[in-house]
mmCIF file of the N, C-alpha and C atoms, coordinates in Angstrom:
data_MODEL
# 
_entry.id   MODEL 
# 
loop_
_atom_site.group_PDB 
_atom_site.id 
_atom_site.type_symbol 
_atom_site.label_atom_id 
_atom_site.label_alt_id 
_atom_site.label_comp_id 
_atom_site.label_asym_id 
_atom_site.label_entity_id 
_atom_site.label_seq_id 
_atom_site.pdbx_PDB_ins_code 
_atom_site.Cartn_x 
_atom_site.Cartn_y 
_atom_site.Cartn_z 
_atom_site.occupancy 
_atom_site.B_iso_or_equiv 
_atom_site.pdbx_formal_charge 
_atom_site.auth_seq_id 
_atom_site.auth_comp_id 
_atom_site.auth_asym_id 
_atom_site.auth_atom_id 
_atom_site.pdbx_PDB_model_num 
ATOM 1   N N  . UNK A 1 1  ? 0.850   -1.174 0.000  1.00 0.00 ? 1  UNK A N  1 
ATOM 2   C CA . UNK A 1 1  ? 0.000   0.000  0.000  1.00 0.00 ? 1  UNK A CA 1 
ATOM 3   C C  . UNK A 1 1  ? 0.896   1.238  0.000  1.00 0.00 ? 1  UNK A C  1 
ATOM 4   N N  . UNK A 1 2  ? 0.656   2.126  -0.879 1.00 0.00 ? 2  UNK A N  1 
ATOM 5   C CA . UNK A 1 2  ? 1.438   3.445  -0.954 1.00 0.00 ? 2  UNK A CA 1 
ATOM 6   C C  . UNK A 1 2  ? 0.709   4.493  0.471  1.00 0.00 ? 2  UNK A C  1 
ATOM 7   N N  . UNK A 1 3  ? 2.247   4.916  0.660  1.00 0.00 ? 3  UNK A N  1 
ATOM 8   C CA . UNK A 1 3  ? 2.299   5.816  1.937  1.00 0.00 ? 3  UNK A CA 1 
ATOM 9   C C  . UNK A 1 3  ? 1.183   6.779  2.318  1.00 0.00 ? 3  UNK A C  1 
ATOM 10  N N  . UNK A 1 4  ? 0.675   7.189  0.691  1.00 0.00 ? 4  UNK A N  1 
ATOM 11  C CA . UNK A 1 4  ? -0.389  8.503  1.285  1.00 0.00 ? 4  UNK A CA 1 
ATOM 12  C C  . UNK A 1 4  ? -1.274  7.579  1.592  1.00 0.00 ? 4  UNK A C  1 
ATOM 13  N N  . UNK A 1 5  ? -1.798  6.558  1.047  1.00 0.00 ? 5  UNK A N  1 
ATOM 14  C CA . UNK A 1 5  ? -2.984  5.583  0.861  1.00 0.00 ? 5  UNK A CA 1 
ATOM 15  C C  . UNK A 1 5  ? -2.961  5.360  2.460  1.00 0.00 ? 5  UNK A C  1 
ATOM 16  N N  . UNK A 1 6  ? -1.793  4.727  3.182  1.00 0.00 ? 6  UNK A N  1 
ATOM 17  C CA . UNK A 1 6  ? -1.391  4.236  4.689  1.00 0.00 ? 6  UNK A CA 1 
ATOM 18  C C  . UNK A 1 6  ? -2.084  4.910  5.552  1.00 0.00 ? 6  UNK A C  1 
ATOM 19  N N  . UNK A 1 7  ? -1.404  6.063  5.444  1.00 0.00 ? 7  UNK A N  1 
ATOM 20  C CA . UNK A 1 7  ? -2.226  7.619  5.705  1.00 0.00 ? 7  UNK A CA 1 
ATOM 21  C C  . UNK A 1 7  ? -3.222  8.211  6.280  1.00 0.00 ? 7  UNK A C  1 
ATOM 22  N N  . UNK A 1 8  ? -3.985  7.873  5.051  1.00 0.00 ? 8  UNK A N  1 
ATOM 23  C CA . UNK A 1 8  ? -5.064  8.433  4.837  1.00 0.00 ? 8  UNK A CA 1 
ATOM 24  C C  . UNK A 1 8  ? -6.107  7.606  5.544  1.00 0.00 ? 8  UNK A C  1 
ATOM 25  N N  . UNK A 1 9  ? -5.930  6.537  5.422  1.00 0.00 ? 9  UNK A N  1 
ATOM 26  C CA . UNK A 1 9  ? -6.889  5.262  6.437  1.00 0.00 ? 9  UNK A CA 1 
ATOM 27  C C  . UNK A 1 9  ? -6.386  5.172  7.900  1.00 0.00 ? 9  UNK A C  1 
ATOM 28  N N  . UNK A 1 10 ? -5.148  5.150  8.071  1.00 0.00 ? 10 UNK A N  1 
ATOM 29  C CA . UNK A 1 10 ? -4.622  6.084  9.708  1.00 0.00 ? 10 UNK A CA 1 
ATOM 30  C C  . UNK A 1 10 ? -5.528  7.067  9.570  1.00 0.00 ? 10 UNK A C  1 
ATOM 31  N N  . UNK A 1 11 ? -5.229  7.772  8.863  1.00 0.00 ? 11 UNK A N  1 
ATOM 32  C CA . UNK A 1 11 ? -6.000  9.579  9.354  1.00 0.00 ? 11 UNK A CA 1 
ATOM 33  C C  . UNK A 1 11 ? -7.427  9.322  9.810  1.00 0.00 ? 11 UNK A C  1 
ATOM 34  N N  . UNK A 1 12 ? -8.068  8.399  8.959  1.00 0.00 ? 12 UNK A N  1 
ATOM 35  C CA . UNK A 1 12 ? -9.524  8.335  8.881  1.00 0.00 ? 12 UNK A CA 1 
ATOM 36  C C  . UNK A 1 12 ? -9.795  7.452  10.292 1.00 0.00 ? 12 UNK A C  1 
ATOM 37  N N  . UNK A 1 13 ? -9.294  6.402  10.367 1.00 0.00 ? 13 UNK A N  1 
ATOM 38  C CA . UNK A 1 13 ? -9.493  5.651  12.048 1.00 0.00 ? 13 UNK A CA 1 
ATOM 39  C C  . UNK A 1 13 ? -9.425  6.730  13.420 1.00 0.00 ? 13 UNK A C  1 
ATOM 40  N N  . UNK A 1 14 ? -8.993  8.106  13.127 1.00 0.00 ? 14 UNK A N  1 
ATOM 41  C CA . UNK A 1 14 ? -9.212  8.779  14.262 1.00 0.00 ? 14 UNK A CA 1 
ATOM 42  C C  . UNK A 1 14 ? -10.090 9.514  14.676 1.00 0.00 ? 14 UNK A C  1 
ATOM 43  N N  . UNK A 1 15 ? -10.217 9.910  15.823 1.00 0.00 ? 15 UNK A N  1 
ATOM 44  C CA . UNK A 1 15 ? -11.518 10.675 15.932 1.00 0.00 ? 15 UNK A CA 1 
ATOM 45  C C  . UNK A 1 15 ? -11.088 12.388 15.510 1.00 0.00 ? 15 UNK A C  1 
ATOM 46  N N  . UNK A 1 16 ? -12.050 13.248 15.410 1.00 0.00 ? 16 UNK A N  1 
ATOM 47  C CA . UNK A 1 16 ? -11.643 14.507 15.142 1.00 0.00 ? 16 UNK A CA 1 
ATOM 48  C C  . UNK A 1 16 ? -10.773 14.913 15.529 1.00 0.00 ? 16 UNK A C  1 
ATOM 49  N N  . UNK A 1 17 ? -10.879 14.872 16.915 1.00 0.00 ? 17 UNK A N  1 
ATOM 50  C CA . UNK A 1 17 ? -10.068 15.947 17.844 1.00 0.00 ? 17 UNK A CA 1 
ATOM 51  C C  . UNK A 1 17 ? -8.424  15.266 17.402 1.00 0.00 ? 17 UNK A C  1 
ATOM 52  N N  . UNK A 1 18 ? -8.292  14.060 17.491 1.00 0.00 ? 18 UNK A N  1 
ATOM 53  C CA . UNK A 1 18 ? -6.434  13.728 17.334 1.00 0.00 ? 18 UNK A CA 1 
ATOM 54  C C  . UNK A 1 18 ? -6.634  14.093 15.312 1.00 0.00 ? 18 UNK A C  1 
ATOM 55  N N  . UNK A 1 19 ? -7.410  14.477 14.661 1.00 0.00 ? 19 UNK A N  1 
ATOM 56  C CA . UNK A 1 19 ? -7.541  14.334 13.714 1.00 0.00 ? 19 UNK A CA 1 
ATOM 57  C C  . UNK A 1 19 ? -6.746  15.793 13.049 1.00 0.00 ? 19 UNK A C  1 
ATOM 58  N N  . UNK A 1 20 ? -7.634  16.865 13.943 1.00 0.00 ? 20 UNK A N  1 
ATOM 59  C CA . UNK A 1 20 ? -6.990  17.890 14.013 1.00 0.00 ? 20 UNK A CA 1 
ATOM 60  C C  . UNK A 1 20 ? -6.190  18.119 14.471 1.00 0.00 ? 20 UNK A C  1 
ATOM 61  N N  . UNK A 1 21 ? -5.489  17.873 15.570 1.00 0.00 ? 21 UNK A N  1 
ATOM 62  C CA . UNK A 1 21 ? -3.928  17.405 16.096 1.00 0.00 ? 21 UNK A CA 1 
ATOM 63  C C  . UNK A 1 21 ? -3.028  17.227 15.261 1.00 0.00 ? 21 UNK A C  1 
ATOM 64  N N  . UNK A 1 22 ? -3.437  15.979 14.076 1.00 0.00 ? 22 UNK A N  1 
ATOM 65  C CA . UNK A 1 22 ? -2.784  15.690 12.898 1.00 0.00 ? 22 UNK A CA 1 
ATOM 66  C C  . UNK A 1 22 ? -2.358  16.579 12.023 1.00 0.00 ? 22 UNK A C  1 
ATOM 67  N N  . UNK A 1 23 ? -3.283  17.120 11.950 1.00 0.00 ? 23 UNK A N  1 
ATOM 68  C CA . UNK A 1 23 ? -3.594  18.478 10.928 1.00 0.00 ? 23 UNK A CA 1 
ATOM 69  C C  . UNK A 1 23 ? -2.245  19.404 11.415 1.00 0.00 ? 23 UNK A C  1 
ATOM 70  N N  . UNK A 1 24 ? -2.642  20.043 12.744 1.00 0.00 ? 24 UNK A N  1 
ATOM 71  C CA . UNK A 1 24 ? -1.487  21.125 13.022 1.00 0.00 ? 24 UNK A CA 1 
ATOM 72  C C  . UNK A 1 24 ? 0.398   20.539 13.328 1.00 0.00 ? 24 UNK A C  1 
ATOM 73  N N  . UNK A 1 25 ? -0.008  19.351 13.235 1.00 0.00 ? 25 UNK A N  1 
ATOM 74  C CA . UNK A 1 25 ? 1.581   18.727 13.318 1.00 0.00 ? 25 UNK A CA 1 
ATOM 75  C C  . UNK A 1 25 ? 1.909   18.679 12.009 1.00 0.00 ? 25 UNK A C  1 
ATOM 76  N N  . UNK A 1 26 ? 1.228   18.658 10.699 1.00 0.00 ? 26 UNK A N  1 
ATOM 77  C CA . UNK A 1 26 ? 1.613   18.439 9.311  1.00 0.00 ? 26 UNK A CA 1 
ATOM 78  C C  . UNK A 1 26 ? 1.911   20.014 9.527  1.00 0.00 ? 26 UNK A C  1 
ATOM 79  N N  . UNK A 1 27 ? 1.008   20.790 9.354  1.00 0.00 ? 27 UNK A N  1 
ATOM 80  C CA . UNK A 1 27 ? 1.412   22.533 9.295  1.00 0.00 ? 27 UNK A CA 1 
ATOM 81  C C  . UNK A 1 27 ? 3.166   23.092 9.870  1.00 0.00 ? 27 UNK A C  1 
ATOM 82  N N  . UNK A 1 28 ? 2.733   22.232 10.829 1.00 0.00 ? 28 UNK A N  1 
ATOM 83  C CA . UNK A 1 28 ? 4.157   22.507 12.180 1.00 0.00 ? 28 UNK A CA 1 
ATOM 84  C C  . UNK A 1 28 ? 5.424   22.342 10.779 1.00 0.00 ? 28 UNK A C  1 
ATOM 85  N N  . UNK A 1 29 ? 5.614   21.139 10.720 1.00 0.00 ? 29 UNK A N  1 
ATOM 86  C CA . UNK A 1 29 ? 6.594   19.867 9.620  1.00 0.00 ? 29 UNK A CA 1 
ATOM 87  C C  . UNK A 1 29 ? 6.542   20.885 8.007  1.00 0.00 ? 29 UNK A C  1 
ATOM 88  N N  . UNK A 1 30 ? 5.430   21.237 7.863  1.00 0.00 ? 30 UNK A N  1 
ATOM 89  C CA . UNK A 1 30 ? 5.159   22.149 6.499  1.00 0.00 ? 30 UNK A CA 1 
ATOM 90  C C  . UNK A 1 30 ? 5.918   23.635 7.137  1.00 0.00 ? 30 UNK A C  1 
ATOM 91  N N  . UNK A 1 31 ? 5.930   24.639 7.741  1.00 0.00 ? 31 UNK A N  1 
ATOM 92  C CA . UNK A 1 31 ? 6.768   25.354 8.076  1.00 0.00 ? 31 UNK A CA 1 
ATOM 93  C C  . UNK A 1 31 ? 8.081   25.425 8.585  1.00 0.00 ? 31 UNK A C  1 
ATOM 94  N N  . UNK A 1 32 ? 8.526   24.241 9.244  1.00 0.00 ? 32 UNK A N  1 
ATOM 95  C CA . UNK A 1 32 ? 9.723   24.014 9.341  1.00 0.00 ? 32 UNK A CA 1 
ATOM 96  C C  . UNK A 1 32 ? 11.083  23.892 8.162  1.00 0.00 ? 32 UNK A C  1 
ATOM 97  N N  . UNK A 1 33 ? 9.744   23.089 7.632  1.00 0.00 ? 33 UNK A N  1 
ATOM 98  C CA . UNK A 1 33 ? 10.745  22.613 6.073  1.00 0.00 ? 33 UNK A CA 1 
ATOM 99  C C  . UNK A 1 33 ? 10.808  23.635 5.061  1.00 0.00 ? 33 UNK A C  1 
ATOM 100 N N  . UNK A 1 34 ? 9.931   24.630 5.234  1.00 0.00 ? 34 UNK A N  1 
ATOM 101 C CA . UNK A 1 34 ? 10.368  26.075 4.299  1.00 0.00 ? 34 UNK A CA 1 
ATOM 102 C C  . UNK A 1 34 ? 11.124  26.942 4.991  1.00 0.00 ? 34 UNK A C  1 
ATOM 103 N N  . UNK A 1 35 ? 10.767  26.454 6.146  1.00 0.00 ? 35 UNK A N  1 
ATOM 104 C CA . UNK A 1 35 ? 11.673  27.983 6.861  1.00 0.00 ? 35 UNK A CA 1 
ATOM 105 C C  . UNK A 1 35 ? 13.485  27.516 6.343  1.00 0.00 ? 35 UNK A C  1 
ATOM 106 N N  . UNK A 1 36 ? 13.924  26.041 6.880  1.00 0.00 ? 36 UNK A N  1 
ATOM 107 C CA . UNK A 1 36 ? 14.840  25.851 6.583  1.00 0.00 ? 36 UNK A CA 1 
ATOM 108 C C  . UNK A 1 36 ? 15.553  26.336 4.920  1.00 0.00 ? 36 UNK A C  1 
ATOM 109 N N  . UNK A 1 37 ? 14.249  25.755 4.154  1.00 0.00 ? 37 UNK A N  1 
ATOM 110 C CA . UNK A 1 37 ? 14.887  25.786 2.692  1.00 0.00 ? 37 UNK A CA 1 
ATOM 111 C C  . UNK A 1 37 ? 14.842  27.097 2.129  1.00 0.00 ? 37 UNK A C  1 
ATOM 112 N N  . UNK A 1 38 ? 14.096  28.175 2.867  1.00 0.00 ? 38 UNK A N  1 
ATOM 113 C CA . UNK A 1 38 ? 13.765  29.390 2.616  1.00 0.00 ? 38 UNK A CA 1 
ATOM 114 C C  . UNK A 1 38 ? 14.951  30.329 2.424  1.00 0.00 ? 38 UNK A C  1 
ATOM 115 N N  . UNK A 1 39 ? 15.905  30.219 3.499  1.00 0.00 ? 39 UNK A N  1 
ATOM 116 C CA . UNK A 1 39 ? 17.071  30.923 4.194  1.00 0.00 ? 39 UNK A CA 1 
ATOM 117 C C  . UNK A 1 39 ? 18.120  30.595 3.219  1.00 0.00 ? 39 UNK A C  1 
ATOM 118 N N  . UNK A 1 40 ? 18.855  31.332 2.245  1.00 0.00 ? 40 UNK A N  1 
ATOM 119 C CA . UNK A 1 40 ? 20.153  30.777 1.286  1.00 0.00 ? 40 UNK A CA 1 
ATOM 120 C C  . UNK A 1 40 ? 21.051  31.453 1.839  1.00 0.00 ? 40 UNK A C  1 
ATOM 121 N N  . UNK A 1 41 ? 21.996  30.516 1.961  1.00 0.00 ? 41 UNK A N  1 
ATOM 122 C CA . UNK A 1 41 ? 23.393  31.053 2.624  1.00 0.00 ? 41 UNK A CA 1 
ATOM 123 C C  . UNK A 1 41 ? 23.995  32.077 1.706  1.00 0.00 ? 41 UNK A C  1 
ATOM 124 N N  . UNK A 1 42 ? 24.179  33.018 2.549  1.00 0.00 ? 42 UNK A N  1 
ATOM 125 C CA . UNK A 1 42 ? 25.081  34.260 1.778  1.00 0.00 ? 42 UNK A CA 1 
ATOM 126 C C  . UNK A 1 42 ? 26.975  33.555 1.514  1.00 0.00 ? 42 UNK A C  1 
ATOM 127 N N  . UNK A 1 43 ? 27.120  34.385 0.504  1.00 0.00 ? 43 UNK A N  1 
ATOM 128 C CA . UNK A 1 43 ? 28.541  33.525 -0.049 1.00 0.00 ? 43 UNK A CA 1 
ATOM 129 C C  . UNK A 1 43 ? 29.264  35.827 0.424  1.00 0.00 ? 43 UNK A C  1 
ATOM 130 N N  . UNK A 1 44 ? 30.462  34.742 0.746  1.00 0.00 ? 44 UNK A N  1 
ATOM 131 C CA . UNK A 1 44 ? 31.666  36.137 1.200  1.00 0.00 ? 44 UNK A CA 1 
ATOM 132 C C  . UNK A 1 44 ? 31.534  37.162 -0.251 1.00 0.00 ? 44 UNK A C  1 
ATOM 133 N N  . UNK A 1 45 ? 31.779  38.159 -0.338 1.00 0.00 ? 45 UNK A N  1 
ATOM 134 C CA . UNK A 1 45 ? 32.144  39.328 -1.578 1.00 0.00 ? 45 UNK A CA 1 
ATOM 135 C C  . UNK A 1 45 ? 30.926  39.398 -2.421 1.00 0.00 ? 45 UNK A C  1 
ATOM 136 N N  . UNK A 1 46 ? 29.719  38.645 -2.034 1.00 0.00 ? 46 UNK A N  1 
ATOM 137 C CA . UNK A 1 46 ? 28.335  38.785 -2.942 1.00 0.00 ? 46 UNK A CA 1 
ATOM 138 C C  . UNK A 1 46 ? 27.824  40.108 -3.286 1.00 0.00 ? 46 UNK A C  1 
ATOM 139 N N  . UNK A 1 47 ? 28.418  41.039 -2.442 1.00 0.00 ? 47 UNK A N  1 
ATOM 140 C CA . UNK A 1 47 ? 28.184  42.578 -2.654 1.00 0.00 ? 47 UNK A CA 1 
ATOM 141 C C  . UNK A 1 47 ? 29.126  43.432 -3.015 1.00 0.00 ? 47 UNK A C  1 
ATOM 142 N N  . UNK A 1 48 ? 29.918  42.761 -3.350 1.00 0.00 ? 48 UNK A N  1 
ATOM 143 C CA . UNK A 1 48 ? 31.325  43.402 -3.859 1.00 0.00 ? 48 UNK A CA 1 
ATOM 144 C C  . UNK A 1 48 ? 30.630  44.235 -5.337 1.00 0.00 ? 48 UNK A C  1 
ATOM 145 N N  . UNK A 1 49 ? 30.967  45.422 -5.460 1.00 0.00 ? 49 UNK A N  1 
ATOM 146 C CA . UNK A 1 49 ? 30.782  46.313 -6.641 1.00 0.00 ? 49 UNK A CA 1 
ATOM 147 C C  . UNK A 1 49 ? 29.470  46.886 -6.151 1.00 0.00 ? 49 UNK A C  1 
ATOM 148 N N  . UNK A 1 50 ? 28.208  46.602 -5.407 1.00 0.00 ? 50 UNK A N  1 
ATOM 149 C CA . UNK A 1 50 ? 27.764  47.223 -4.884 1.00 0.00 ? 50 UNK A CA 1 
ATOM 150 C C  . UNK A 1 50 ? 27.213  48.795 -4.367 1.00 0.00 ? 50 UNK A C  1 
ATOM 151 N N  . UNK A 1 51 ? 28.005  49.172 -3.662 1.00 0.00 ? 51 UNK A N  1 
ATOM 152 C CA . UNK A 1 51 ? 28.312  50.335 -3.236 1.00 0.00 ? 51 UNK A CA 1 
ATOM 153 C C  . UNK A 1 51 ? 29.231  51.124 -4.065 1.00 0.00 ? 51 UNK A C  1 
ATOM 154 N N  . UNK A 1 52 ? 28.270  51.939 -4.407 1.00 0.00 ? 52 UNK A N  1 
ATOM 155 C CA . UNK A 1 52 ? 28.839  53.192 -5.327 1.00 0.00 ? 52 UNK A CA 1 
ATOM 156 C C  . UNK A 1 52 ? 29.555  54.015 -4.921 1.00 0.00 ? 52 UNK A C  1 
ATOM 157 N N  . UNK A 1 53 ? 29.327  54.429 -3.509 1.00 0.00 ? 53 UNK A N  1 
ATOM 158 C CA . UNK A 1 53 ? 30.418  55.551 -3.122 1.00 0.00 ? 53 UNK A CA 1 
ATOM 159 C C  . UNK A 1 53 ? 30.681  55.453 -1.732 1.00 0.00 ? 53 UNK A C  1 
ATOM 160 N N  . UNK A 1 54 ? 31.371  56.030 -1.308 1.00 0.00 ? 54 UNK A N  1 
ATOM 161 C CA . UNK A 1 54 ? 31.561  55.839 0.298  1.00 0.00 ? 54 UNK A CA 1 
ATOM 162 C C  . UNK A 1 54 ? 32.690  57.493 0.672  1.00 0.00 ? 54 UNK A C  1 
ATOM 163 N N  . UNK A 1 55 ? 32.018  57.690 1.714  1.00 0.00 ? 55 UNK A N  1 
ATOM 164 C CA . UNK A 1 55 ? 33.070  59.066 1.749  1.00 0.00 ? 55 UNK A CA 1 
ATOM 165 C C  . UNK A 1 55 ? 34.142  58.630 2.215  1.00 0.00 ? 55 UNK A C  1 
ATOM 166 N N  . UNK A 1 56 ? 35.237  60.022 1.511  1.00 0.00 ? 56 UNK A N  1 
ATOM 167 C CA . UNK A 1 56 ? 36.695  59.807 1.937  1.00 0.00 ? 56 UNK A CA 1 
ATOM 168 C C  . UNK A 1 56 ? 36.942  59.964 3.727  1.00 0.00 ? 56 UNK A C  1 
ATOM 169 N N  . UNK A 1 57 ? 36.322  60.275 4.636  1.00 0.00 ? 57 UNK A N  1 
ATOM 170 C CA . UNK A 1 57 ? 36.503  59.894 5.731  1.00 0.00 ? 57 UNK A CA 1 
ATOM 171 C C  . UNK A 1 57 ? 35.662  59.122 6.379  1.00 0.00 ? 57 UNK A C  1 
ATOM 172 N N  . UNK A 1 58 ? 35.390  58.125 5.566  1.00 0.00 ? 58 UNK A N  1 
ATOM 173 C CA . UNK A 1 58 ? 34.414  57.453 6.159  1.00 0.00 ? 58 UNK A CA 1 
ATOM 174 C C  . UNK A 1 58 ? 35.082  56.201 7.479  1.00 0.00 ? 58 UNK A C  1 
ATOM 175 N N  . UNK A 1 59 ? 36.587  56.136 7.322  1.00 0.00 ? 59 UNK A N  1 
ATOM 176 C CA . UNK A 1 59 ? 37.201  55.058 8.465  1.00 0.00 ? 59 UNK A CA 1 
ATOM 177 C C  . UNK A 1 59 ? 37.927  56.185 9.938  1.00 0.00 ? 59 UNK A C  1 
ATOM 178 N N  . UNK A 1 60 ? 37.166  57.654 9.642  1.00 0.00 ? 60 UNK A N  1 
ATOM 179 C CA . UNK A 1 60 ? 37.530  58.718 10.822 1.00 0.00 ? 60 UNK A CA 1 
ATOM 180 C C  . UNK A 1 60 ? 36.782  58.356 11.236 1.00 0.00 ? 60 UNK A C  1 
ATOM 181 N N  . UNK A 1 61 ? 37.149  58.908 12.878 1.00 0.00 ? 61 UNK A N  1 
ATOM 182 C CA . UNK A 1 61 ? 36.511  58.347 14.107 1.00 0.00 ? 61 UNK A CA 1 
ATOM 183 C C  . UNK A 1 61 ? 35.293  59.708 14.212 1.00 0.00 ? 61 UNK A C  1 
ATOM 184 N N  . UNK A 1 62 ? 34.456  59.006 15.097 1.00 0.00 ? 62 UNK A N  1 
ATOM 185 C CA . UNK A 1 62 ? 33.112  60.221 14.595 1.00 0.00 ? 62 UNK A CA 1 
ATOM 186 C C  . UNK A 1 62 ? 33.234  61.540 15.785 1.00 0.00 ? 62 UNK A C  1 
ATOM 187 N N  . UNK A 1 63 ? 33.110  62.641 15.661 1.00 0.00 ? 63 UNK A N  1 
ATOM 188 C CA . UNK A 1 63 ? 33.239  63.375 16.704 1.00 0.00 ? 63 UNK A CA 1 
ATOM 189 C C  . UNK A 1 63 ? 32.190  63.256 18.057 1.00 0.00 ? 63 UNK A C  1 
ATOM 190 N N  . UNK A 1 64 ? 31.482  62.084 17.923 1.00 0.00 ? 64 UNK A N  1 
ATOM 191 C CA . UNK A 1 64 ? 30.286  61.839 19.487 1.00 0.00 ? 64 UNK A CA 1 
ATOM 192 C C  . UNK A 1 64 ? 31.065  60.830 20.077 1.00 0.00 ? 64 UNK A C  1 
ATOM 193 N N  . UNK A 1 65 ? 31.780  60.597 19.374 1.00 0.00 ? 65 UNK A N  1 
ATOM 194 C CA . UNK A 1 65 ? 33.190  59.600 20.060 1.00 0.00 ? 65 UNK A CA 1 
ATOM 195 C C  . UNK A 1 65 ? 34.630  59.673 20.914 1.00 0.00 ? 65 UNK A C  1 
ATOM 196 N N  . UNK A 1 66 ? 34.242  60.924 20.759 1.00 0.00 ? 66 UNK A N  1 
ATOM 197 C CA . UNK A 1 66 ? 35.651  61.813 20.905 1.00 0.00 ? 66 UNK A CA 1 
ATOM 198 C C  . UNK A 1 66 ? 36.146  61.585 22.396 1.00 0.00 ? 66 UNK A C  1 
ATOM 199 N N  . UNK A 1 67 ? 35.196  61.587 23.378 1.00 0.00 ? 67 UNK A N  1 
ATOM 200 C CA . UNK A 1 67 ? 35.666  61.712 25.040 1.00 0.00 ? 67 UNK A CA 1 
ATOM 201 C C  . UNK A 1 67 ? 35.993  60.177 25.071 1.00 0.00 ? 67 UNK A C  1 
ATOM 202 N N  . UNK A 1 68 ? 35.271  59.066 24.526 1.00 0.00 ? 68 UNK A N  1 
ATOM 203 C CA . UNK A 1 68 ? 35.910  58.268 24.911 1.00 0.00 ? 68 UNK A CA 1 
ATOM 204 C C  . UNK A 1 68 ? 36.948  57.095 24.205 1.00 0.00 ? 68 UNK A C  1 
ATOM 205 N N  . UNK A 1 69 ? 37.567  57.891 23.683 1.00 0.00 ? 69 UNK A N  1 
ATOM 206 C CA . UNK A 1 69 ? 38.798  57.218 22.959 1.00 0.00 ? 69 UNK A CA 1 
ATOM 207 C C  . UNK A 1 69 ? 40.332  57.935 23.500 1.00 0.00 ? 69 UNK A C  1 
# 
């Protein structure tokens, strides 16, 4: 017997209430598995060329910084 078929006659032998139980544990398993596959790993220098400009003192220290350095 194929798995959904298994299933589906499990599913049906229960009463509502574990029925719907069923229900929100598939949802649970259905969001997990997108959240994971959702997320793509960023690769190092992917933004390289990016940024068009950047000011020439942009690696000076900022003057609200000043007392404590």
């Amino acid at each position: 017997m194929a798995t959904d078929q298994l299933l589906l006659k499990e599913f049906n032998k229960l009463p509502a209430s574990l029925q719907q139980e069923v229900l929100d544990f598939v949802g649970y398993l259905s969001s997990k598995y997108k959240t994971k596959r959702s997320v793509p790993k960023r690769k190092a220098g992917s933004m390289k060329g990016l940024v068009s400009y950047i000011s020439d003192d942009f690696n000076a220290p900022l003057e609200d910084f000043k007392e404590y350095m």
